[in-house]
C-alpha positions as CSV (number, residue, x, y, z in Angstrom):
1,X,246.3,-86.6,102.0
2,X,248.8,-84.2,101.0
3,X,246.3,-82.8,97.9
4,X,243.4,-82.2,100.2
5,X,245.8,-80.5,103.2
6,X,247.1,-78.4,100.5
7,X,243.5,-77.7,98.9
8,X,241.9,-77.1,102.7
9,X,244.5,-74.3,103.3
10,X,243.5,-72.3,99.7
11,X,240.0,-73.0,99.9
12,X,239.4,-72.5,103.8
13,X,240.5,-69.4,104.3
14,X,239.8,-70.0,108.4
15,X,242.1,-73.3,108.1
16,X,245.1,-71.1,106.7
17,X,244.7,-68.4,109.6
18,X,244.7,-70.6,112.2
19,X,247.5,-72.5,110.6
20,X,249.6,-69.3,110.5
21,X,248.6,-68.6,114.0
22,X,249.9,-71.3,115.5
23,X,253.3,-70.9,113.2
24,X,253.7,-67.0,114.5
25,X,253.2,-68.0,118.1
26,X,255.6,-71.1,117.9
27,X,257.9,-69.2,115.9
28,X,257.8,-66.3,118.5
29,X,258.1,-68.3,121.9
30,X,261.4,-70.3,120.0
31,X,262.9,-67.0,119.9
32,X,261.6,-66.1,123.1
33,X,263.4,-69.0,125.0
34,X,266.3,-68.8,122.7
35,X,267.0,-65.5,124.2
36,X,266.8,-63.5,121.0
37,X,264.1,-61.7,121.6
38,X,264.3,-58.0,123.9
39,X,261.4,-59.0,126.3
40,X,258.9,-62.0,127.5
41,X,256.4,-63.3,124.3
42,X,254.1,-64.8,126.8
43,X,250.4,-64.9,127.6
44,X,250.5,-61.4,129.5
45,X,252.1,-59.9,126.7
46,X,249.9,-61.4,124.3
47,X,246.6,-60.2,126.2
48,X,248.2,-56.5,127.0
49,X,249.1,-56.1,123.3
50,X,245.0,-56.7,121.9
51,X,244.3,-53.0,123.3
52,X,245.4,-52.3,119.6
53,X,244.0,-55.2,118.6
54,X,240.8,-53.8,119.4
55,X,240.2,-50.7,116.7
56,X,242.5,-52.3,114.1
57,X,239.5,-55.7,114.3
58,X,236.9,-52.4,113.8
59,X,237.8,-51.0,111.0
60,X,238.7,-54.3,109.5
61,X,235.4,-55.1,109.7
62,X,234.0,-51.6,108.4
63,X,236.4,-52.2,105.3
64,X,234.5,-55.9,104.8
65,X,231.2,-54.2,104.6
66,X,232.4,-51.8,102.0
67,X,234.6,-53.9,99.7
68,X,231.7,-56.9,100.1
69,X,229.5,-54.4,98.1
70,X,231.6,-54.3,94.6
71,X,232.4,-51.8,92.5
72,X,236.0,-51.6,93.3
73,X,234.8,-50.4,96.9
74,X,237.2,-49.2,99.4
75,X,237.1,-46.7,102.0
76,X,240.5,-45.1,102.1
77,X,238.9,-42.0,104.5
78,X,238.1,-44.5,107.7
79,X,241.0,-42.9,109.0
80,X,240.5,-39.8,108.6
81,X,237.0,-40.3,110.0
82,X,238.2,-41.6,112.8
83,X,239.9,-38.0,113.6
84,X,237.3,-35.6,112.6
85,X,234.7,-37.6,114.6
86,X,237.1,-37.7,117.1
87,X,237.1,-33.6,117.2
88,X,233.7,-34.2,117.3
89,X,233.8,-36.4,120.8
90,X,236.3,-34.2,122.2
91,X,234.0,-31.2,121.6
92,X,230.7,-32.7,123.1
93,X,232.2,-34.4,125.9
94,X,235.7,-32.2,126.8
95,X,233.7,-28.8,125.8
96,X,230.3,-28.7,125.5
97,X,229.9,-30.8,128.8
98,X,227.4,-33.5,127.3
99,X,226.8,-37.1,129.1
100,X,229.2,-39.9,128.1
101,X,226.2,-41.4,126.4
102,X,225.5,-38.3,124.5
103,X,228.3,-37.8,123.0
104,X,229.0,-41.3,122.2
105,X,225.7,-41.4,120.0
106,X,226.5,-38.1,118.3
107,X,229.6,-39.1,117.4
108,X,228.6,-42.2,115.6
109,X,226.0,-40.2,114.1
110,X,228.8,-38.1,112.8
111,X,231.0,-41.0,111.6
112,X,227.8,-42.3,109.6
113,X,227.2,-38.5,108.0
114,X,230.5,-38.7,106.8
115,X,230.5,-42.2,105.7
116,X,227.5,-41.1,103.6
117,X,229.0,-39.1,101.9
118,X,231.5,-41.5,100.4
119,X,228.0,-43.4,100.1
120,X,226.8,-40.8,98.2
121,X,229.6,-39.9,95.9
122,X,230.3,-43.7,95.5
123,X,226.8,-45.1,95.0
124,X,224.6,-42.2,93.3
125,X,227.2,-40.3,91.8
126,X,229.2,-42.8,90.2
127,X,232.8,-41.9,91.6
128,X,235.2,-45.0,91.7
129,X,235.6,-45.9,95.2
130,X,239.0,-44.9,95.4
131,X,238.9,-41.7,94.2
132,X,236.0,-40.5,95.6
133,X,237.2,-41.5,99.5
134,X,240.6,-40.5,99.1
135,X,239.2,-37.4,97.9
136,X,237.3,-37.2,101.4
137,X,240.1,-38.2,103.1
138,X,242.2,-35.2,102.7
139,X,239.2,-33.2,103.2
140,X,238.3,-35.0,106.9
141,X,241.7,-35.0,107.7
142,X,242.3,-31.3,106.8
143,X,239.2,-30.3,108.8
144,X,240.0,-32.5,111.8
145,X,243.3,-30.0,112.3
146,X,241.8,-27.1,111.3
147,X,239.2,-26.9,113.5
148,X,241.3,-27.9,116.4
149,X,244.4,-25.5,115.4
150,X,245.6,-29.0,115.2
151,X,245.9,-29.7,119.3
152,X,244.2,-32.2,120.9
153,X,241.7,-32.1,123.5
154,X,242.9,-33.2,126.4
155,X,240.3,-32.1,128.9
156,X,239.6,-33.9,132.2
157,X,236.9,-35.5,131.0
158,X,238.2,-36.6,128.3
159,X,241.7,-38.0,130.0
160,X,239.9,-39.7,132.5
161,X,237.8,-42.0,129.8
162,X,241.8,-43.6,129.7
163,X,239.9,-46.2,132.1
164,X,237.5,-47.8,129.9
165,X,240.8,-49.2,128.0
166,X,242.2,-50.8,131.2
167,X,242.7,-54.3,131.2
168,X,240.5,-56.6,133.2
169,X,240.2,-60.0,134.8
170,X,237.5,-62.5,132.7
171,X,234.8,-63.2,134.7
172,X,234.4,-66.7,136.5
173,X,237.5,-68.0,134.9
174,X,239.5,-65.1,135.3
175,X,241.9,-65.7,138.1
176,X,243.7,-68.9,135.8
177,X,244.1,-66.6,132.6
178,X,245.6,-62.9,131.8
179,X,243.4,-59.7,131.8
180,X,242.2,-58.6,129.0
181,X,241.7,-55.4,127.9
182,X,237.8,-54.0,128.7
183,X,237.4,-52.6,125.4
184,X,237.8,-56.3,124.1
185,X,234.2,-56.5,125.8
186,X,232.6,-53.5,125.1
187,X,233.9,-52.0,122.1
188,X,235.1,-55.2,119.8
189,X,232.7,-58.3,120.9
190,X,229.1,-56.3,120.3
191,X,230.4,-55.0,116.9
192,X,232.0,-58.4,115.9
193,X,228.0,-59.9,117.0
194,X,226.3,-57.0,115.1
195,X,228.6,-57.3,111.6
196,X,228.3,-61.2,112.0
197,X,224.2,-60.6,112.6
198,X,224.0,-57.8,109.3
199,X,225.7,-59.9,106.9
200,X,225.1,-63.1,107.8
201,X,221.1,-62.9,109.3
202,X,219.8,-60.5,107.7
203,X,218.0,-59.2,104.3
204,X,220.3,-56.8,103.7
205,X,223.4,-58.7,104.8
206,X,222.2,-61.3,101.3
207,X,221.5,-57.7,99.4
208,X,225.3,-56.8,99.7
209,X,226.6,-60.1,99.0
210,X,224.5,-60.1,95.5
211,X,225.4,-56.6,94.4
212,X,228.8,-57.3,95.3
213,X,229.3,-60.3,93.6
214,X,226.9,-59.1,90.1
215,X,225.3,-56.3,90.9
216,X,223.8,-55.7,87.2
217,X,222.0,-59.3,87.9
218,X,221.0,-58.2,91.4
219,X,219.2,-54.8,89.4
220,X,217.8,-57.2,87.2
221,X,216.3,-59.3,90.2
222,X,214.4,-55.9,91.3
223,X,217.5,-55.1,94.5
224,X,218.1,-51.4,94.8
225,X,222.0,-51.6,94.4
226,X,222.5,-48.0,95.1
227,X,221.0,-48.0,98.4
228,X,222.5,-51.0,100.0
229,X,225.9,-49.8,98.6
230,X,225.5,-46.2,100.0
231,X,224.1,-47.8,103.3
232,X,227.2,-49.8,103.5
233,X,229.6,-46.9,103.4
234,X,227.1,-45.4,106.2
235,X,227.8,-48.2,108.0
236,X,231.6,-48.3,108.0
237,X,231.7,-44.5,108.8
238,X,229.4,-45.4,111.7
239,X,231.9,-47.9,112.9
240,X,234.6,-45.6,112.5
241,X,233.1,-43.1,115.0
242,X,232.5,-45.5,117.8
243,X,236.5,-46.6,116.7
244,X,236.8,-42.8,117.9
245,X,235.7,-42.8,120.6
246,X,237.7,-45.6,121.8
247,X,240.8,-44.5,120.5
248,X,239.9,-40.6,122.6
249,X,240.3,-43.0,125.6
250,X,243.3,-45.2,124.1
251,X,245.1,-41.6,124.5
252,X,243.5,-39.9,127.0
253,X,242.6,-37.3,124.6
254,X,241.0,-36.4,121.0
255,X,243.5,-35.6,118.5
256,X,243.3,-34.4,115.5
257,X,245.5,-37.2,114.0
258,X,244.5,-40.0,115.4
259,X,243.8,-42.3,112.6
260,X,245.7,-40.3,110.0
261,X,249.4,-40.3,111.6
262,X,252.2,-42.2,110.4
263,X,250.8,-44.5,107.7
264,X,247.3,-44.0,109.4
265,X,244.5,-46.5,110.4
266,X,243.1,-47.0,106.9
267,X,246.1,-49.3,105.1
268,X,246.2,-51.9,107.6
269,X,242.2,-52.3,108.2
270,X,242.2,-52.8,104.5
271,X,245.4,-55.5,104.7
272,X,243.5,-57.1,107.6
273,X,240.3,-57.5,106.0
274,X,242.1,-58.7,102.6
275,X,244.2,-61.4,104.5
276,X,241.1,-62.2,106.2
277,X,239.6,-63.3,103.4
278,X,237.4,-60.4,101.8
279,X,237.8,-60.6,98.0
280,X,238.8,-57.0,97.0
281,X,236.7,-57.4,93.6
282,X,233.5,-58.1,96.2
283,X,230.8,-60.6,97.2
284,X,232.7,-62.7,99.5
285,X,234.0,-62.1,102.7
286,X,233.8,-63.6,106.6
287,X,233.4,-61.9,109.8
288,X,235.4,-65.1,111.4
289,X,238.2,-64.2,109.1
290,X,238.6,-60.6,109.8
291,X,239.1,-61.4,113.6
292,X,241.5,-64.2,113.1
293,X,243.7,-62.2,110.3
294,X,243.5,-59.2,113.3
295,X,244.8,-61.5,115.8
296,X,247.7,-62.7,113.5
297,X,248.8,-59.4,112.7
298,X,248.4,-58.3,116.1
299,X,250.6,-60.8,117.5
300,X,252.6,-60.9,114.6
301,X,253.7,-57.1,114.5
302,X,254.1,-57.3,118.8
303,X,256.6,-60.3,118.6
304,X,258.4,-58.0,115.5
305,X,258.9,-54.9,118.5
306,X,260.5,-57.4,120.6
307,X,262.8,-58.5,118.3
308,X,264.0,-55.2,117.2
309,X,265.8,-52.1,119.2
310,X,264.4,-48.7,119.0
311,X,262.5,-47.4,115.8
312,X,263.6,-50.5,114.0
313,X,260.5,-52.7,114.6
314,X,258.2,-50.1,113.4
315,X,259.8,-50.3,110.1
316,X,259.8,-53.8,110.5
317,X,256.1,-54.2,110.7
318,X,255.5,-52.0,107.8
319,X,257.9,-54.5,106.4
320,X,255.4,-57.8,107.3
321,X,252.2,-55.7,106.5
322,X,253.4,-55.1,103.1
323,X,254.2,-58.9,102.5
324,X,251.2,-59.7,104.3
325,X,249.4,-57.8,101.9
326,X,250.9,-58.8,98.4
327,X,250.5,-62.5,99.6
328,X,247.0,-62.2,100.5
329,X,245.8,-60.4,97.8
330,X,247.6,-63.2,95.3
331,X,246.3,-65.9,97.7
332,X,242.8,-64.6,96.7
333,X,243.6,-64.4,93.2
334,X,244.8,-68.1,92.9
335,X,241.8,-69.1,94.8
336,X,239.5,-67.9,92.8
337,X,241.3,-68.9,89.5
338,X,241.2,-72.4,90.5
339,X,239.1,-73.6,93.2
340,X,236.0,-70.2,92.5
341,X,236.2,-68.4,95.8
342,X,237.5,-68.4,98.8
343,X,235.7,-69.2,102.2
């Protein structure tokens, strides 16, 4: 009984995430009642705290697409994506006076442009993955600033999207449970349904698992390898512009830095999506995974705030990401050593 608990937690990667779930929140509302904590861990809390929740799940999801499709891929520029097509929001919809709509689609269009061109360099050219988008991330991130003069843009337009990021009551069932954020319903769910539907129903959703896990066998099975890996970077830059867009409302403005300050938006997508259960050498990875690893670091790193004074639970949380990361990534590894992949 012991062997196969033991063996379900290795193996099913969805069985260990919930399992650590449930230890965060019990370990949380102990210290909540115990008094050792600076504020109330409880259901409101919980809810209020997924309007971070919401891009960090995004971009989580971006970085599966990318590091699904092998090769060492990794997109260290989402960050730095998010900023410039951020610029790029601010501009059509603070400046230029475009329709929400508008400017929503251009700036996913721009996110994919610049998501190609990690596509580009990565699949046609040959770069390694992680030079090629850390290359591109100074570059977006440098351009964000400089075309800006590095202030945001804070126009009324733009201030007053703060709205969309409100939190809600759920529909029906509502009035028994907290609000939730809106962007929970119209930013995360339809991407979460879309990644789920491209990887898991569709043609090229089997292409990127098979060049990810052999992609000299999936060339040999007649698959063009460099287009669904370009299309995948495409893809995660194109998530990363509608992540802009949310995060211009987040802050009532578009700034220049707003995936690139601190340690930036990149480094703990990639932690999510590795603890989630995306194998960083490629062809596996789960949708269901990403969102449940987002939900335990989300949680996780709100209950660290409480228990900390001042700047101290920030540091703390760079603290758990860290470990988070190290024991995911050797998680993976022993899974795959013994049992041949994770799930």
């Amino acid at each position: 009984m012991a062997a196969r608990a033991v063996r379900a937690l290795l193996t099913q990667r969805i069985v260990l995430l919930a399992a650590l779930l449930v230890l965060v929140l019990v370990w949380m509302t102990l210290l909540d009642s115990g008094g050792y904590l600076t504020g109330a861990y409880d259901s409101d809390y919980l809810s209020a705290a997924l309007v971070d929740a919401v891009p960090m799940c995004m971009l989580a999801l971006a970085e599966l697409v990318v590091i699904v499709s092998g090769r060492g891929g990794i997109d260290l520029s989402i960050g730095a994506i998010v900023s410039l097509a951020g610029m790029v929001f601010g501009f059509a919809y603070g400046r230029w006076g475009w329709s929400l709509l508008a400017a929503i689609v251009l700036t996913v269009l721009a996110g994919a442009a610049l998501g190609a061109v990690n596509g580009l360099l990565v699949a046609y050219v040959r770069f390694p993955a992680l030079i090629a988008t850390l290359a591109t991330y100074y570059a977006y991130k440098s351009l964000a600033l400089v075309i800006t003069d590095s202030k945001p843009i804070s126009d009324t337009e733009v201030a007053e999207l703060y709205s969309i990021t409100r939190s809600v009551e759920i529909p029906v069932i509502g009035h028994d449970l907290p609000d939730v954020p809106l962007g929970v319903f119209t930013f995360l769910i339809p991407t979460v349904i879309v990644i789920w539907l491209l990887t898991a129903r569709t043609t090229f959703g089997r292409r990127l698992f098979a060049i990810g896990t052999n992609d000299v066998a999936a060339e040999w099975s007649g698959l063009d390898v460099r287009k669904t890996r370009f299309t995948s970077y495409l893809l995660a830059g194109a998530i990363a512009g509608l992540v802009a867009v949310y995060i211009s409302a987040q802050f009532a403005s578009a700034r220049p830095d707003a995936g690139t300050s601190g340690n930036g938006l990149a480094l703990p997508a990639i932690t999510i999506a590795v603890l989630g259960g995306v194998a960083i050498t490629g062809g596996i990875g789960r949708v269901s995974g990403v969102v449940l690893a987002t939900f335990l670091i989300t949680w996780l790193n709100a209950g660290i705030l409480l228990a900390f004074t001042g700047n101290d639970g920030t540091q703390y949380q760079l603290l758990a990401l860290g470990v988070v990361l190290i024991f995911a990534a050797l998680l993976n590894g022993v899974t795959q050593r013994r049992y041949g992949g994770s799930r």
